[in-house]
Each structure stands twice: as structure tokens, then as C-alpha cells.
C-alpha positions as protocol buffer text, in pm:
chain_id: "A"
residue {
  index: 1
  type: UNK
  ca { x: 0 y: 0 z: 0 }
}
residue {
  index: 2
  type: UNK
  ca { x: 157 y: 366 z: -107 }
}
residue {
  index: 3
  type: UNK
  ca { x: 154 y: 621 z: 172 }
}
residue {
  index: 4
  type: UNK
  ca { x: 178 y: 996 z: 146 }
}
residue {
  index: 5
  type: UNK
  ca { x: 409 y: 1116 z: 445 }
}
residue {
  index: 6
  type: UNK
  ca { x: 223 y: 1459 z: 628 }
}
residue {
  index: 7
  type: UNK
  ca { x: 393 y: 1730 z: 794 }
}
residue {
  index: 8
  type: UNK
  ca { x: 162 y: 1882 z: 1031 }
}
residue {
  index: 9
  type: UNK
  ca { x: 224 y: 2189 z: 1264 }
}
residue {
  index: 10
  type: UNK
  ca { x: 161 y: 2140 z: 1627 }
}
residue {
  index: 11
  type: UNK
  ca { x: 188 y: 2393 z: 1887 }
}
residue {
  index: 12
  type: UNK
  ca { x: -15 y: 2672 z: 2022 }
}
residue {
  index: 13
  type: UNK
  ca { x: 61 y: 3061 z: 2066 }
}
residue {
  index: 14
  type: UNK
  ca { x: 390 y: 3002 z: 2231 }
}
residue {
  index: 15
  type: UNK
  ca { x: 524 y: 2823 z: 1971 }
}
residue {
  index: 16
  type: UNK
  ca { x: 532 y: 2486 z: 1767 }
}
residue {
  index: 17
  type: UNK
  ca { x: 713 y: 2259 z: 1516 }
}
residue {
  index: 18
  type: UNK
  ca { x: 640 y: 2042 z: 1239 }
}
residue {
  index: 19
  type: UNK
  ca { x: 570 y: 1668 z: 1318 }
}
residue {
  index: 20
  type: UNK
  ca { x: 600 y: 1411 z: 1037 }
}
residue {
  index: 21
  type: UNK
  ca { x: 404 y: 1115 z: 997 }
}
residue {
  index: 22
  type: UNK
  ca { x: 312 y: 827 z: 714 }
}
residue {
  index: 23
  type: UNK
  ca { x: -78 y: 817 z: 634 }
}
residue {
  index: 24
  type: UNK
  ca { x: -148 y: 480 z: 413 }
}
residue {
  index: 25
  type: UNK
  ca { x: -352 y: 649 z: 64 }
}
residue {
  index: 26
  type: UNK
  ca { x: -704 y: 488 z: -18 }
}
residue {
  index: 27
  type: UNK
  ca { x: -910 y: 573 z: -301 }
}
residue {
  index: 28
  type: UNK
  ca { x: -1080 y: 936 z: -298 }
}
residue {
  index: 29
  type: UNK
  ca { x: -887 y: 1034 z: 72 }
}
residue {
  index: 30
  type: UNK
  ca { x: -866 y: 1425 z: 152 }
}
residue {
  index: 31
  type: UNK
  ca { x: -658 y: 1580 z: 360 }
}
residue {
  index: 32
  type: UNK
  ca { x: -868 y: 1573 z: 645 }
}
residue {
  index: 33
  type: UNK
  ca { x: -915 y: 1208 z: 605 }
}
residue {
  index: 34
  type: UNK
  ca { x: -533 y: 1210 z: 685 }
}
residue {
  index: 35
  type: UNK
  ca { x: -538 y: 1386 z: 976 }
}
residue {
  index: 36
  type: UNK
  ca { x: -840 y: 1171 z: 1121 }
}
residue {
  index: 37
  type: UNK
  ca { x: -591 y: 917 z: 1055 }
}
residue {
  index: 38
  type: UNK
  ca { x: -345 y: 1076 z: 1194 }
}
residue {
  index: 39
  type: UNK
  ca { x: -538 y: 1148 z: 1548 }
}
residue {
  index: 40
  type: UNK
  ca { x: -678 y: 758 z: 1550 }
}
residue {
  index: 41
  type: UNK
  ca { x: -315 y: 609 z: 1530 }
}
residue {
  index: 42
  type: UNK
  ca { x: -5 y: 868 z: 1631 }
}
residue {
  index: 43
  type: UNK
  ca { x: -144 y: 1166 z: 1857 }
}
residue {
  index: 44
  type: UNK
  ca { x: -483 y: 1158 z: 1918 }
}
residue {
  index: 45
  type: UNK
  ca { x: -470 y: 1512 z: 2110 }
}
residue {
  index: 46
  type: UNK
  ca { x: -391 y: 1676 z: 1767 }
}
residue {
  index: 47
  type: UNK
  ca { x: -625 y: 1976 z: 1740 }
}
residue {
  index: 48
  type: UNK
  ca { x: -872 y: 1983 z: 1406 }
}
residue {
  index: 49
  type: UNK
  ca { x: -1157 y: 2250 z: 1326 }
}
residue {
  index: 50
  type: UNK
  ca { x: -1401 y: 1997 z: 1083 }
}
residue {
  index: 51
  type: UNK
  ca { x: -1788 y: 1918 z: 1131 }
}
residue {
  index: 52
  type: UNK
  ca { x: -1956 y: 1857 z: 775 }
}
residue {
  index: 53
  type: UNK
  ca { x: -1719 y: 1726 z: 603 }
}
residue {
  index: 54
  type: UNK
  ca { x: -1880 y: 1825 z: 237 }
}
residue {
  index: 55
  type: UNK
  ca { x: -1710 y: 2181 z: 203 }
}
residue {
  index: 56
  type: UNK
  ca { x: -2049 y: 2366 z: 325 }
}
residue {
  index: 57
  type: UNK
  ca { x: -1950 y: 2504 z: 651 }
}
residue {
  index: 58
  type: UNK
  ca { x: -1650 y: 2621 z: 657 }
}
residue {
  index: 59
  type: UNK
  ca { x: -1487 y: 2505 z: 929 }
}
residue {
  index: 60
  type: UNK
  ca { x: -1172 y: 2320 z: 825 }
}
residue {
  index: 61
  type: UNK
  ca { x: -967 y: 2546 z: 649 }
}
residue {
  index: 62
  type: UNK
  ca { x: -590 y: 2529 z: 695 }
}
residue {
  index: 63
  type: UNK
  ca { x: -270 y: 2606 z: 480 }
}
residue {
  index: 64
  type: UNK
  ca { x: -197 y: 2259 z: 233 }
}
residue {
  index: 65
  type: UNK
  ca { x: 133 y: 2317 z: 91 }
}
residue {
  index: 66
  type: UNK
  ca { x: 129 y: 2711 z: 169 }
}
residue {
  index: 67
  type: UNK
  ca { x: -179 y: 2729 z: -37 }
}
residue {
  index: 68
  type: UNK
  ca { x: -509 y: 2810 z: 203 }
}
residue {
  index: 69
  type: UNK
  ca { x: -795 y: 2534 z: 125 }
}
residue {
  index: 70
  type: UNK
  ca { x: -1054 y: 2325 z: 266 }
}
residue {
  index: 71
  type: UNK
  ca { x: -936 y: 2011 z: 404 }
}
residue {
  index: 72
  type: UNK
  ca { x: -1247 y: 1823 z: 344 }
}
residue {
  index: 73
  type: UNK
  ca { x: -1209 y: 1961 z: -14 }
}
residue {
  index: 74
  type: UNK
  ca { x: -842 y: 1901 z: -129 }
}
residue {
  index: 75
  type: UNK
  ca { x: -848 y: 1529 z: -225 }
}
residue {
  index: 76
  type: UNK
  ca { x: -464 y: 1405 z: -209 }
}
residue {
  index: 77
  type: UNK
  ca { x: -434 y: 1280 z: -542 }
}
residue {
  index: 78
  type: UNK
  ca { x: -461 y: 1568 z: -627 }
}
residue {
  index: 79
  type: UNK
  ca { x: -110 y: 1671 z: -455 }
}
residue {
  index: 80
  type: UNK
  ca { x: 264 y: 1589 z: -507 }
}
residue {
  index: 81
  type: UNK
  ca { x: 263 y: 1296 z: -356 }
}
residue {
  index: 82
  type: UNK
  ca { x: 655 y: 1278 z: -431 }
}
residue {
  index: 83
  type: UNK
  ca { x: 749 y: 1481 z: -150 }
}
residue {
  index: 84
  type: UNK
  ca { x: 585 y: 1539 z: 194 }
}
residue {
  index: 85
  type: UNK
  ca { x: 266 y: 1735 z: 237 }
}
residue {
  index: 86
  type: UNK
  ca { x: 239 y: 2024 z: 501 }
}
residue {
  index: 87
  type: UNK
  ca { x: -44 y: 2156 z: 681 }
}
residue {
  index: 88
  type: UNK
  ca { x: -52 y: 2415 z: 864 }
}
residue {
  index: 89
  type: UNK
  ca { x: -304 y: 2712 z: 1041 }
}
residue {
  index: 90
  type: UNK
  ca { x: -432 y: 2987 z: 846 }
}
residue {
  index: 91
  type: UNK
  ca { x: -183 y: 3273 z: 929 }
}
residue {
  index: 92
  type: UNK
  ca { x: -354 y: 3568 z: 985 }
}
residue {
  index: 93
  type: UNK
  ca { x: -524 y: 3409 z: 1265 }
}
residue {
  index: 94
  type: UNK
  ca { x: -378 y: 3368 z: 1631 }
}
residue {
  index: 95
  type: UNK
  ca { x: -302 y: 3000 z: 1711 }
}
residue {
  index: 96
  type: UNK
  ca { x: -517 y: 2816 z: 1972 }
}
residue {
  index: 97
  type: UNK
  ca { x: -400 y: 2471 z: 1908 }
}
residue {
  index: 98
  type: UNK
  ca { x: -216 y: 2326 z: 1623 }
}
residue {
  index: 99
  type: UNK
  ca { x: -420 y: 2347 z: 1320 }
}
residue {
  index: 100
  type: UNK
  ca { x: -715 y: 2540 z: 1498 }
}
residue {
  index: 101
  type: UNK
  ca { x: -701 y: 2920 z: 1520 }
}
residue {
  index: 102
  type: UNK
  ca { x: -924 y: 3254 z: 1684 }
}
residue {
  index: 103
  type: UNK
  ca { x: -1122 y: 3368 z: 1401 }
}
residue {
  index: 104
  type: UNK
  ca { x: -1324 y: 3568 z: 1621 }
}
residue {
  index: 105
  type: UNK
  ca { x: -1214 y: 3859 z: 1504 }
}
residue {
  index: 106
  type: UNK
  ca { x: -1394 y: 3823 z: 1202 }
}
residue {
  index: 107
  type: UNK
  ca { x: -1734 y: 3841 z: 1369 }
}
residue {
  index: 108
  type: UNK
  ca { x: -1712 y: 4140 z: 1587 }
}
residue {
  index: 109
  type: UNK
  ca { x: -1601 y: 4294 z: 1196 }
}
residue {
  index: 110
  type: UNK
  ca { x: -1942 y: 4157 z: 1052 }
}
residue {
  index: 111
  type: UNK
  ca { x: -2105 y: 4326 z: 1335 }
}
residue {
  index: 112
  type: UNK
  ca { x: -2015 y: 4711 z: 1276 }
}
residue {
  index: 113
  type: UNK
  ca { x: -2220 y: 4671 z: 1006 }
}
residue {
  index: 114
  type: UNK
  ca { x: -2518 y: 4871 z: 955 }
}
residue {
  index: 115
  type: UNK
  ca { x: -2781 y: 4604 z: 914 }
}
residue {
  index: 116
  type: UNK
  ca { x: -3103 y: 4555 z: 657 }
}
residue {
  index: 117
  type: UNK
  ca { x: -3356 y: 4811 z: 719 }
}
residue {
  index: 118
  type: UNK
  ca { x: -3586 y: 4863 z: 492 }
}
residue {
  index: 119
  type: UNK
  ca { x: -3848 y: 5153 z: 464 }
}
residue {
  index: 120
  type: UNK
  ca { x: -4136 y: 5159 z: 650 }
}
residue {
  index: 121
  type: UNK
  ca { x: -4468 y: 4952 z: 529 }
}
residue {
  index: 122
  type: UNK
  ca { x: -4242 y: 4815 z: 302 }
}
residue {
  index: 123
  type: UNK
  ca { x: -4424 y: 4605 z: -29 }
}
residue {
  index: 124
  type: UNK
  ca { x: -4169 y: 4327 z: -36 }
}
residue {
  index: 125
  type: UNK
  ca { x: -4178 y: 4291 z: -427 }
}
residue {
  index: 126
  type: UNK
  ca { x: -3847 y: 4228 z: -548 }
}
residue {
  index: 127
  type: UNK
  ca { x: -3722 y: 4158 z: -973 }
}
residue {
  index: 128
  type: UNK
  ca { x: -3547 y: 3808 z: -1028 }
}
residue {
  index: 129
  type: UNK
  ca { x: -3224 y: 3994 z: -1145 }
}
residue {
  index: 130
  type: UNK
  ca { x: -3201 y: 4163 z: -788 }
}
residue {
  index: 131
  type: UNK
  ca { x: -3248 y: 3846 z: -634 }
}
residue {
  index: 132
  type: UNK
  ca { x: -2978 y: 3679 z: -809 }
}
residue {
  index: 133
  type: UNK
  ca { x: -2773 y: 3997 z: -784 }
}
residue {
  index: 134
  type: UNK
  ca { x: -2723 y: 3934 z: -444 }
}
residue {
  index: 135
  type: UNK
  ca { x: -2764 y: 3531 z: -441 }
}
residue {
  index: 136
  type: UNK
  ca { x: -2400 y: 3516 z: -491 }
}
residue {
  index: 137
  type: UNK
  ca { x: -2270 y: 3642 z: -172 }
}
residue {
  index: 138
  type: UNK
  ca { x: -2524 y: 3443 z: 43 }
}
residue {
  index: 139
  type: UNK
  ca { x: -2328 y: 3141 z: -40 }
}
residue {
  index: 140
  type: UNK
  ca { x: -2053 y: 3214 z: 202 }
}
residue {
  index: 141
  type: UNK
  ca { x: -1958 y: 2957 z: 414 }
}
residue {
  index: 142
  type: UNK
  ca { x: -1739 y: 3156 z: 624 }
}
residue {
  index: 143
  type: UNK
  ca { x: -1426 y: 2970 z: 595 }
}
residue {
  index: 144
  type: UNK
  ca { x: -1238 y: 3255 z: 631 }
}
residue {
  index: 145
  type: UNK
  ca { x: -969 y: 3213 z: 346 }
}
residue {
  index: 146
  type: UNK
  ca { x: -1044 y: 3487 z: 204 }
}
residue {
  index: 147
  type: UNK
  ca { x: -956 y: 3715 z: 486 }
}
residue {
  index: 148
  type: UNK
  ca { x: -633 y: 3487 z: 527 }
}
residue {
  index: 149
  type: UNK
  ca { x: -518 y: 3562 z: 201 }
}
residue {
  index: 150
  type: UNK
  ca { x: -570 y: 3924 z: 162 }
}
residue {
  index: 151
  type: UNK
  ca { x: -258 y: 4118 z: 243 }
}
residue {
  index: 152
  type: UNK
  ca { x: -366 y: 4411 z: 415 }
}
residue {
  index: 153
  type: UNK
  ca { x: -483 y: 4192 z: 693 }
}
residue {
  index: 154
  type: UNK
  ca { x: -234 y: 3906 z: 688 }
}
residue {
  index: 155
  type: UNK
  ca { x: 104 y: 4145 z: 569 }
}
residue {
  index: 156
  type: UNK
  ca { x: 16 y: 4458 z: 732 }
}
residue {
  index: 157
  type: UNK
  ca { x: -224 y: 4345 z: 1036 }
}
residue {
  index: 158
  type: UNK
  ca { x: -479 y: 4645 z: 925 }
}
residue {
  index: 159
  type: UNK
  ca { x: -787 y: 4475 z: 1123 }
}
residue {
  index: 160
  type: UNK
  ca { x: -825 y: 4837 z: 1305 }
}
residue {
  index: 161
  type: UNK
  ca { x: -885 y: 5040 z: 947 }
}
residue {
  index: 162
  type: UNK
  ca { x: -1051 y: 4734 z: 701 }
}
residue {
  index: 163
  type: UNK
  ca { x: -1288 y: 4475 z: 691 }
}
residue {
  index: 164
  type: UNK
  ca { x: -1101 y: 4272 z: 448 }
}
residue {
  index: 165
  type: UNK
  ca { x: -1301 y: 4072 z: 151 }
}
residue {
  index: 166
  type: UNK
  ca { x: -1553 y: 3839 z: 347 }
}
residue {
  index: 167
  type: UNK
  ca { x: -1727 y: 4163 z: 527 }
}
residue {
  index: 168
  type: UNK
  ca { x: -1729 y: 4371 z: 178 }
}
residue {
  index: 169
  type: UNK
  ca { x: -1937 y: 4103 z: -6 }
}
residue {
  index: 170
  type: UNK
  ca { x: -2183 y: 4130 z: 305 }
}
residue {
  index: 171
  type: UNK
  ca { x: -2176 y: 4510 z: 251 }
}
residue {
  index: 172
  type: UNK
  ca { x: -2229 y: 4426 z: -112 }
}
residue {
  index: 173
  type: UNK
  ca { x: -2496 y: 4221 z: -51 }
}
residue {
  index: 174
  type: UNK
  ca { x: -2697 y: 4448 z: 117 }
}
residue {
  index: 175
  type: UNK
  ca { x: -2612 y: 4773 z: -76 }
}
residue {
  index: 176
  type: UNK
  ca { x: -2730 y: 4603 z: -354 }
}
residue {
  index: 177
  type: UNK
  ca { x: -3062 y: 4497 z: -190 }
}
residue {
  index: 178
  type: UNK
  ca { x: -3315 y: 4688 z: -415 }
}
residue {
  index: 179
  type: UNK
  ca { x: -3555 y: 4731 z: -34 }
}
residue {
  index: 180
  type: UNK
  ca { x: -3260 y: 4866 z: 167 }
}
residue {
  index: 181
  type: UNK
  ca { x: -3275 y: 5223 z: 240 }
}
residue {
  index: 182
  type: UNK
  ca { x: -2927 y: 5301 z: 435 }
}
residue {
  index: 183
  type: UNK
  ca { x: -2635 y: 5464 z: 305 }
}
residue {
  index: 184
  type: UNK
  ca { x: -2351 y: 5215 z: 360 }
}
residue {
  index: 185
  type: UNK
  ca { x: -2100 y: 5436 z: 158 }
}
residue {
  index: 186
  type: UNK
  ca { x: -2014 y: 5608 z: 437 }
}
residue {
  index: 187
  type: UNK
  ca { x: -1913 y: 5322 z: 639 }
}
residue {
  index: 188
  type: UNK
  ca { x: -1715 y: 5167 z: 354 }
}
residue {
  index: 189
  type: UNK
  ca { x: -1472 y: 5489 z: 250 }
}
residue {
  index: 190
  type: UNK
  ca { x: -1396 y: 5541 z: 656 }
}
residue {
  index: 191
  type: UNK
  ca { x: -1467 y: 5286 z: 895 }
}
residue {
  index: 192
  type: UNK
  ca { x: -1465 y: 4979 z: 646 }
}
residue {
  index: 193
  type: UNK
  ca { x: -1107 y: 5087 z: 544 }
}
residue {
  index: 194
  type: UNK
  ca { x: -1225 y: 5017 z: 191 }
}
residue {
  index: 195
  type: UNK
  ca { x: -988 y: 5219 z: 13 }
}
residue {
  index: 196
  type: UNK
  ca { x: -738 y: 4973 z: 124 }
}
residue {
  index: 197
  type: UNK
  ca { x: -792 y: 4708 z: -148 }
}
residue {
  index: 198
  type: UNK
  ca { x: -596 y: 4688 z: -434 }
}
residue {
  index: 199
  type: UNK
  ca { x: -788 y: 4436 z: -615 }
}
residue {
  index: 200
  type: UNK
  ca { x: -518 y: 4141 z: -648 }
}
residue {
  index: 201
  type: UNK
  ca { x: -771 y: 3901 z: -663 }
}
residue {
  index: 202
  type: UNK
  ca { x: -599 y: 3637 z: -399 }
}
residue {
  index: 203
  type: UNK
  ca { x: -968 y: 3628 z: -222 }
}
residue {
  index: 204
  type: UNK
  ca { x: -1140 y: 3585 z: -558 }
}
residue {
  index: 205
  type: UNK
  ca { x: -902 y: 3254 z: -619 }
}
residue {
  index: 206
  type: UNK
  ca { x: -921 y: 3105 z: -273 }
}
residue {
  index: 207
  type: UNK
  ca { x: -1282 y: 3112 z: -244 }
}
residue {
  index: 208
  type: UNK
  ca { x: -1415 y: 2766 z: -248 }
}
residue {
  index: 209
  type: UNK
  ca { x: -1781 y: 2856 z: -336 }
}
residue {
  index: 210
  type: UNK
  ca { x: -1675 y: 3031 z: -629 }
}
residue {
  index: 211
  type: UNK
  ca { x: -1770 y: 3381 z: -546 }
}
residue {
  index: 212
  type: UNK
  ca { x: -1609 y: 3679 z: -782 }
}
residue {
  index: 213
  type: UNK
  ca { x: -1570 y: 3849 z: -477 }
}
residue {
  index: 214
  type: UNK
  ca { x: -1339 y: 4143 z: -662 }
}
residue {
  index: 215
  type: UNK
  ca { x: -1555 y: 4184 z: -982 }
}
residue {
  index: 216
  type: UNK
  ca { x: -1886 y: 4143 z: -814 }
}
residue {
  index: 217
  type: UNK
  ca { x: -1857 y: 4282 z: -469 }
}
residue {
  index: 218
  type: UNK
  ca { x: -1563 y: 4473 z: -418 }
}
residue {
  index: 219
  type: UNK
  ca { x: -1530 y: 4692 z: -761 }
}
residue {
  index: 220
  type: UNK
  ca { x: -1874 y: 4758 z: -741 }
}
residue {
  index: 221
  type: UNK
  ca { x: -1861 y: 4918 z: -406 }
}
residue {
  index: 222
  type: UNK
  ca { x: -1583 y: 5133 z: -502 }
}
residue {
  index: 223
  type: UNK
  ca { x: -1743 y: 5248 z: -840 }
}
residue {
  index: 224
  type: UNK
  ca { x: -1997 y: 5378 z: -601 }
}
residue {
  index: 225
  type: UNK
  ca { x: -1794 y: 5515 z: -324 }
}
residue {
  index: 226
  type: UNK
  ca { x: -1610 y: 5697 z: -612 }
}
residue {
  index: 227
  type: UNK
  ca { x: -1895 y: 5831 z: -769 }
}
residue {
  index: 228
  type: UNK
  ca { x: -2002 y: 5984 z: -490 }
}
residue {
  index: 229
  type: UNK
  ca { x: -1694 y: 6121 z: -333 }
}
residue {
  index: 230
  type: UNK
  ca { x: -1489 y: 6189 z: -621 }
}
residue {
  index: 231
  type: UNK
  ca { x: -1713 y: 6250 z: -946 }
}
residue {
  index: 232
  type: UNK
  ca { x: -1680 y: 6620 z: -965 }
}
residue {
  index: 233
  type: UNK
  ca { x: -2023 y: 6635 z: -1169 }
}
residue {
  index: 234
  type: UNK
  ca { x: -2179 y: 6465 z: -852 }
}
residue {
  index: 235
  type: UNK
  ca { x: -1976 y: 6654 z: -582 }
}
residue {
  index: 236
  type: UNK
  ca { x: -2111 y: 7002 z: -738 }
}
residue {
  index: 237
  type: UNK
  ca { x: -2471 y: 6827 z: -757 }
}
residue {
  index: 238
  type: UNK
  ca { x: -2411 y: 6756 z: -362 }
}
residue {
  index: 239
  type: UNK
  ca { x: -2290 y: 7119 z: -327 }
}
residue {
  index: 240
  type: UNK
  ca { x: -2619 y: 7271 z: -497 }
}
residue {
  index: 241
  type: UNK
  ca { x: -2883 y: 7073 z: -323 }
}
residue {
  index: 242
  type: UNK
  ca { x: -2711 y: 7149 z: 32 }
}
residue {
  index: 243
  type: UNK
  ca { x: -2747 y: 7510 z: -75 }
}
């Protein structure tokens, strides 16, 4: 039987190291099939964030080969299996316990929000296009790798002035909600830090549910931020109505 040999990170905040071990390969195994492995036969204590185990909620993700993924999703024929495989924590994160890390942080961001509020006596008569406008960022799963990836978070710890990527497709979401009456622009030029992105993409390719986060969420929101900020025409049109 061929094996693929694992090098998974253990430790916690004050530090770890890599620990190798030899997983035996069966048909259609992902990476968190090895470490299940790995915790029934060599160190049972390691520490693993998993519950569905069909890439729907997000809780697995970790670093395969320095590339953020899903381990329920990354299937290990589909990896080198000529050298050893690492796995380690998603970086931007503090450490609890080897592969598990405090993505708390990410919630109390999703919470300075302003939420849905639509206008009073609302009819609640909405077009299919602004449905599926919007569809698109529901299907989060809040695995997070998109905030691990993006470099003003992860390179330049920037959670006190931005978002990052998983917040601005909520902020999409509801901007773009045709029943929504607040003014989220606001929020996203200060507060949100939204000026911050650079549009590289790296959330766009990480995201496992396929979202254009970039094209669909983030560009958007800055078309409008601009428009209203920076669009002389509509700065002047601001100007006249105030007088």
C-alpha cells in the first residue's frame, strides 16, 4: 500500500514545530481524512476545526502546501505525492491549538455593520435579477480564506482600518438589496477601510464557493464610493442641493 508522508504543525501561541508522519492512501482520501488518521493512530490530542465534512460550513480550512484550502475539499491525489505534504493554520489568525485558530475577530467585523432596514410599510416585491444579484454572496460559508489571504490583513495586520473581503461582499450584498434604504458608503470609504484594497484578486481565487468576490462585490462598491466622493459632476450636484 503507497503512503503519502504529512507534515503537520503542532503547537499553540507560544510556539510549535512540524511533526511528520506516514498516512497509508485509499481511493478518494482528503486531507482531512489524513489527519483523522493521523489522530486515530499517532497523537490523538492533535487539534482539528471539521464538522460537515462536504465543504459547506467552513470550518476546516488550513494552509496545504502554503496554499489556504478546505481540508475536506483538497483530495490528495490531487497533490505531489513525491514529497511530503504540510499543513498548517491559516496565518492571519492567532493560534489556539495546532491546526485550529481565533477567528473571532472576524465576527465582531461583521457586526459594525449597519444592518437591513428597509423603509417603513415596506411592499416586499423584489425583480429576479435583484435576487440573483445578491444570491452570490449568500453562499458564504465563512471559511475565512479569504480574509487569510488578503494582504492588508495578513502582511500589514490592518484589522483596526478594514474589513477585508468576506465583510465587503456582506456590505455588497446588502447595498445592492433593491428594499434597503441606508447609506452604507459612508461606512465603507472610513470605517470599512475600503480604500485599502488593491484588487489582487488572492480572495477571488481562494474562495471555495466560487464567489467573484473582486468583480462582483468589491469593484462595485468602489465604483460607487467613487462616484459619490470623487465625481466632480456629482460633488457640485451635492454642493447645490445642500445650498
Amino acid at each position: 500500500m503507497s503512503v503519502a508522508k504529512m507534515r503537520v504543525y503542532r503547537g499553540d501561541k507560544e510556539g510549535g514545530r512540524e511533526m511528520e508522519y506516514e498516512v497509508p492512501l485509499e481511493e478518494g482520501m482528503v486531507v482531512l481524512d489524513a489527519l483523522h488518521f493521523i489522530q486515530a493512530n499517532y497523537d490523538g490530542d492533535l487539534a482539528v476545526r471539521w464538522n460537515c465534512k462536504a465543504a459547506k460550513c467552513g470550518s476546516c480550512s488550513a494552509e496545504i502546501n502554503g496554499m489556504p484550502a478546505l481540508t475536506c475539499k483538497t483530495r490528495l491525489d490531487t497533490l505531489p505525492l513525491d514529497q511530503p505534504i504540510t499543513v498548517y493554520p491559516i496565518k492571519t489568525f492567532p493560534i489556539i491549538k495546532d491546526l485550529v485558530t481565533d477567528v473571532s475577530w472576524n465576527y465582531e467585523a461583521r457586526k459594525k455593520v449597519q444592518p437591513f432596514t428597509p423603509a417603513p410599510d415596506t411592499d416586499w416585491i423584489m425583480y429576479q435579477e435583484d435576487v440573483e444579484r445578491s444570491q452570490e454572496f449568500r453562499k458564504c460559508i465563512e471559511c475565512f480564506l479569504c480574509q487569510n489571504v488578503c494582504h492588508i490583513l495578513r502582511n500589514h495586520n490592518k484589522k483596526d482600518a478594514f474589513f477585508g473581503p468576506r465583510v465587503m461582499i456582506k456590505m455588497a450584498e446588502l447595498e445592492m438589496h433593491p428594499l434597503d434604504t441606508v447609506d452604507r458608503k459612508p461606512q465603507l470609504r472610513a470605517e470599512a477601510g475600503l480604500g485599502y484594497c488593491n484588487i489582487t484578486k488572492c480572495c477571488t481565487d481562494v474562495c471555495p464557493e466560487d464567489i467573484h468576490i473582486t468583480d462582483n462585490a468589491i469593484i462595485p462598491l468602489k465604483e460607487r464610493v467613487a462616484d459619490t466622493y470623487f465625481d466632480p459632476l456629482s460633488w457640485l450636484f451635492g454642493k447645490s442641493k445642500k445650498g
